[in-house]
C-alpha positions, 0 to 999 in steps of 0.5 A: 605412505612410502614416505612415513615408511622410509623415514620408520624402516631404519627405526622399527622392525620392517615386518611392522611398518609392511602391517601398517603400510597393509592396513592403510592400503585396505582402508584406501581401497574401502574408502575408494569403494564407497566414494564410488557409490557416492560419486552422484550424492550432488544431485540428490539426497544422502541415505542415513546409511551412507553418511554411517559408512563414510564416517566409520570408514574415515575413523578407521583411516584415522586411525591407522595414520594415527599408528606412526605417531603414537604407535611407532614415536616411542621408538623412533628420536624426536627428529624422525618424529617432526618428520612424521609430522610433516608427512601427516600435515601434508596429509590434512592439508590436501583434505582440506583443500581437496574435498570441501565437499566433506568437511566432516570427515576432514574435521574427523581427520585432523582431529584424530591424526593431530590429536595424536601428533600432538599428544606424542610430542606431549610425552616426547617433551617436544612441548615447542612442537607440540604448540606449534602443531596445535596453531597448525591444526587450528588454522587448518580447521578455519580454513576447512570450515571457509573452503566448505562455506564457498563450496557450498554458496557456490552450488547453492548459486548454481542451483539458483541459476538453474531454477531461474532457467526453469522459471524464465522458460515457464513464463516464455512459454505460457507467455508464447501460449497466450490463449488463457484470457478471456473477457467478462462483463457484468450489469449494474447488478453484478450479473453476467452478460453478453458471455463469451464462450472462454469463459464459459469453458473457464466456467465448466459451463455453457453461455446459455445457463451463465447469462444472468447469474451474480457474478460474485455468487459463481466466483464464490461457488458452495461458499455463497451459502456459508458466507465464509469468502475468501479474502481475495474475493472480499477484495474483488466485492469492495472494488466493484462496489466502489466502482474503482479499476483494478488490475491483476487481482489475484482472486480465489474462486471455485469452478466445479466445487475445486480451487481455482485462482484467476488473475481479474482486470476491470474498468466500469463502464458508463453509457451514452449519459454518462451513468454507470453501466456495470464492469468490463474487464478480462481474466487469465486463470494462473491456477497452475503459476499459483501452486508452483509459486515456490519457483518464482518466490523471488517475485513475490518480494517485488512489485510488478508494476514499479519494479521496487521492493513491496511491502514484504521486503519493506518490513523485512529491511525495516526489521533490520535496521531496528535490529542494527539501532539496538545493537548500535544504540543507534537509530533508523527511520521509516518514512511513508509517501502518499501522493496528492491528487493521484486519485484524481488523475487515475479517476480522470484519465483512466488506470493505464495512466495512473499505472504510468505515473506510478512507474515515473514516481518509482523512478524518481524515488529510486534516484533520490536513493543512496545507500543508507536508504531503502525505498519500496511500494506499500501498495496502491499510491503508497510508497515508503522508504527504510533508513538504516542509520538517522542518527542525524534527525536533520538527515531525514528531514532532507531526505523528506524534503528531497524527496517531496520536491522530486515527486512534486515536479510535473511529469509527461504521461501519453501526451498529458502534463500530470502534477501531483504532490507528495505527503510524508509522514516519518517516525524514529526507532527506536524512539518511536516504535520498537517493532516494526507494526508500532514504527509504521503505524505511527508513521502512518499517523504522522502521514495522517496528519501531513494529508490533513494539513493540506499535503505536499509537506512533511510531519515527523510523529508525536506522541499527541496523535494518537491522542487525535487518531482515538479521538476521531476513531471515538468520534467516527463511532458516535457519528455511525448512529448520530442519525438513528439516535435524533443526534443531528439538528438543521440550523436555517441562515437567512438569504435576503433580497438585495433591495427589498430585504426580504427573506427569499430563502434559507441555508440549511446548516447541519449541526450535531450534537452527540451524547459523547462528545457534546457539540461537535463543530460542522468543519470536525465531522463534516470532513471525517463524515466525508472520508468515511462516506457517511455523509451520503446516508446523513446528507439524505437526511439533510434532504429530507428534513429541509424539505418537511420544514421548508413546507411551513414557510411561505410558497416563495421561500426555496431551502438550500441544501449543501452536496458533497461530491460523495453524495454527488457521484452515488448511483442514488443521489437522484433517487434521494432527492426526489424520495424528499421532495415526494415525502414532502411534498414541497415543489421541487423549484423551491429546493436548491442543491448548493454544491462547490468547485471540487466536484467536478474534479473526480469525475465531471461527467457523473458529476455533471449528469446528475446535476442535469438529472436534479435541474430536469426535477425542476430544482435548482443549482447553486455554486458555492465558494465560487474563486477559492478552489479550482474555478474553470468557467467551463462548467459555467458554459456546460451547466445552468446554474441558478445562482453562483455564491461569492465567497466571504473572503472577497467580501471582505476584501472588497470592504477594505477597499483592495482592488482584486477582491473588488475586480473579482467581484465586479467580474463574478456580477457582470459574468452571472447577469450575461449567462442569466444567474444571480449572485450571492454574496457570503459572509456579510457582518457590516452594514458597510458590507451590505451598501458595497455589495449592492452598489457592486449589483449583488442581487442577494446577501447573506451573512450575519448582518441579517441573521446568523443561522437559526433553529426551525423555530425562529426561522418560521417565527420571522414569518409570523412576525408582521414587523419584520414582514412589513419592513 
């Protein structure tokens, strides 16, 4: 002010430039009386009111400081003017720098005060200066509208680091509490025993009125009644009643009629025989860390177990780059991982091990990272990676290959030596998918595909697979009703007697032949029915057709059914079996289960109490495809089977003369005779064949050189032919 001052008082009447310098001094100290009342507006919201006051008290400085230029210019030469001009560029110059708190009344400031700066160099014909202020001025407003930006990122930033401060003491301290957990247990039944006394108090209830009561039916609370669950106790359902592990299962229960959340870990039991014995776990109600998730959102984005971003953030960075291909016309790729054989390990070894493998398999998808990719967990043995630019398809097909041989490496876990494998399955934005739901399906179907074929490889999408995702889903749909619409027929192969020829049993083979698909080959549905778990209701039926029809053979004929390891390992399969013998009323030593090596991999144990349950019954066990799977003579020592069954590959082998198939079979003979079982052979077509198995000491052959599978017609028509029985 003193300096706009000196330079007027020569040119303007001093009682005028002492009413200006009057009316800048009374906005000043307005201005400074609001500041005050606003020195605390950081930490916390500003009033309508305030921010009314505060624009009308900038307007007015405006406006006097517009005086000396608009006012006073005509009086004063164009140098004096420049001058002015100076003082007031200083003026926006500091408001700028100085409050980038306030970038509104700034930009009020200099639109106001410049505006008349340069509109007065305008009409003084100053048309350079004026130019050159109008560049000022702009720059002036850029960088007002930077310095607001970083002041305002960086009271954001101290704002976040404060909440983390509030979110790490939260957790520490309930942390440091650690008397939220209790233990719980449930029967085969899924009612509650042996209650501790937390959970009864987590309950609002005593030990005495839970003991035997449905677990999922206190969980649930009024809405037992309606049916109307909530997701995360559907979920909690399902893993019960696959008896699966599970572990920090964040589930929405009812306790007194309110809303409660529990964080669920449990493992099933098994007793002295290996039968399940119901579940076992323990709970922490995290009520109080749910409702205030808000402060620790950021955890939401990321798995706990692996550290990698999960399927939320994946979706977002995907999102991204479908956004960044369009702008670019460019392209990206979405790539999703299953590992092979993790079931297995987890169902083998236990869930805290197969949490470890998943943690080393996050560390070896991280390193094989760069900065075109984004890697993260889908959920459960999932993962999948973004890649923002694949311009290159030959980019992401190294990638995919790098990253199945780093996850295929065997890994070290609690002094286990783990291999497992990696399937990939890839698609292109945005070739194949322009939205995100689109991409990752189609992923999905490339994975789909990538599984199928075995694993361990990499299979980019085409249009045909959702030709084959219709077809099985189709298919799947027809096979749900095949056996309430009579869709299924068993087909009998002949097992003869090495030497005499004779018939001594028969293969039951399922055969479907469905009203929508026409005849539907056994190595189509036989795997889908098995995904699906259907094959343990028609596996049933199986059961129970062979054995009716085996009654109208002759009392020395036993029927062979096939079990699968779903079949296998259901708490009913016993139950099944002797459902069909009663009904029947065929003798249970003429019924032989035939199962393969793959069964004792998910889990021996089960697998091998129900097979001792089954040959208890009197019925026997035979070992299909004995040497093409993962042969270990272990169970040979553990379990008495009755037969094991050559597979037709080294019958064939053996026909052509190679010596390991020949090797193998001599091994397979001399090893069944010494534990007191007989041998199969598989898949004999030649008369050839049959003379070299019976030289080898095969004590049964079956194959298509004595009959290829029949109806139950035929079968029962060789025993009424006398020719044939005479022979």
């Amino acid at each position: 002010m003193a300096a706009a001052a000196a330079l007027l008082l020569p040119h303007v009447h001093p009682a005028a430039v002492a009413c200006w310098a009057m009316l800048v001094c009374l906005t000043t100290w307005h201005g400074a009386r609001i500041g005050r009342t606003m020195a605390d507006a950081d930490s916390r919201p500003r009033h309508r009111g305030e921010a009314r006051a505060q624009i009308v008290s900038t307007a007015a400085k405006c406006l006097v400081w517009a005086i000396p230029v608009c006012g006073f210019g005509p009086f004063v030469d164009p140098q004096v003017q420049i001058k002015l001009w100076t003082v007031l560029a200083m003026l926006m110059t500091a408001c700028a720098v100085l409050i980038p708190g306030f970038p509104l009344t700034t930009l009020l400031f200099i639109a106001i005060v410049g505006g008349s700066a340069i509109a007065s160099f305008l009409a003084a014909g100053l048309y350079d200066i004026a130019l050159i202020a109008s560049a000022f001025i702009a720059v002036v407003v850029a960088g007002t509208i930077q310095s607001a930006r970083q002041y305002l990122t960086g009271k954001l930033a101290e704002a976040g680091m404060v909440e983390r401060d509030e979110v790490v003491s939260l957790l520490i301290s309930e942390s440091e509490e650690g008397h939220g957990d209790w233990a719980w247990q449930i029967d085969p039944s899924r009612r509650l025993r042996a209650v501790s006394r937390r959970l009864a108090g987590a309950l609002d209830r005593t030990a005495e009125e839970l003991e035997g009561v449905p677990f999922l039916q206190l969980l649930a609370g009024p809405s037992w009644e309606t049916g109307e669950f909530p997701a995360s106790l559907h979920e909690l359902a399902e893993r019960l009643k696959r008896r699966e592990s599970f572990s920090n299962l964040l589930v929405r229960v009812s306790v007194g009629g309110r809303p409660r959340w529990w964080d669920l870990s449990g493992d099933p039991k098994l007793d002295a025989n290996g039968r399940f014995d119901g579940f076992r776990g323990n709970g922490t109600d995290v009520t109080e860390a749910r409702e205030n998730s808000d402060k620790i959102a950021w955890l939401a984005r990321y798995d706990p177990l692996t550290g990698l971003p999960n399927r939320l953030m994946l979706t977002e960075a995907l999102d991204g780059a479908l956004a960044y291909a369009a702008q670019w016309r460019t392209r990206c790729a979405f790539l999703m991982i299953d590992l092979d054989r993790f079931k297995a390990v987890n169902e083998t070894l236990g869930h805290h091990v197969g949490d470890q493998l998943l943690a080393r398999v996050s560390e070896r998808l991280k390193e094989q990272m760069t900065d075109r990719e984004v890697c993260g967990r889908l959920g459960g043995d999932e993962f999948a990676v973004v890649i923002r630019d694949a311009s290159d398809l030959d980019y992401v097909r190294r990638v995919a290959q790098r990253i199945i041989q780093s996850l295929s490496q065997p890994y070290q876990v609690d002094h286990h030596t783990l291999f497992v494998g990696a399937s990939v399955g890839s698609a292109i934005g945005p070739r194949d998918g322009a939205t995100v739901e689109t991409l990752m399906r189609n992923a999905d179907l490339a994975l789909y595909r990538s599984k199928d074929e075995g694993g361990n490889a990499h299979f980019t999408y085409e249009p045909v697979l959702h030709a084959h995702a219709e077809e099985r889903r189709k298919l799947e749909f027809s096979l749900r009703s095949a056996v309430e619409r009579k869709e299924f027929a068993l087909h009998y192969q002949p097992v003869v007697d090495a030497g005499s020829e004779a018939v001594v049993s028969f293969e039951a083979l399922l055969r479907w032949n469905s009203k929508e698909h026409g005849f539907v080959s056994p190595a189509k549905f036989i795997p889908l029915a098995e995904d699906t778990r259907l094959i343990v209701p028609i596996g049933e039926w199986v059961l129970r057709e062979a054995c009716r029809e085996a009654m109208n053979w002759p009392d020395h004929v036993r029927v062979a059914a096939n079990v699968s390891g779903e079949q296998l390992l259901d708490a009913n399969f016993v139950t099944s079996v002797v459902s069909a013998l009663t009904q029947s009323g065929l003798p249970a030593a003429r019924l032989e289960l035939e199962v393969t090596e793959s069964i004792f991999l998910r889990d021996a144990t089960l697998a091998r109490a129900a097979l001792e349950q089954v040959m208890a019954l009197g019925c026997k066990v035979a070992l299909d495809d004995f040497g093409t799977g993962y042969s270990s003579l272990g169970y040979l020592r553990k379990l008495r089977f009755s037969t094991i069954k050559i597979d037709r590959s080294f019958v064939q082998g053996a026909a052509t003369g190679n010596p390991e198939s020949l090797a193998i079979i001599r091994a397979v003979v001399a090893m069944a005779d010494s534990l007191g079982m007989s041998t199969t052979a598989e898949g004999t077509e030649t008369e050839k064949e049959v003379e070299m198995i019976r030289k080898l000491g095969c004590r049964k052959i079956q194959g298509y050189f004595f009959g290829r599978p029949m109806s139950a017609a035929d079968a029962g028509a060789l025993f009424r032919n006398r020719a044939y029985s005479a022979a």
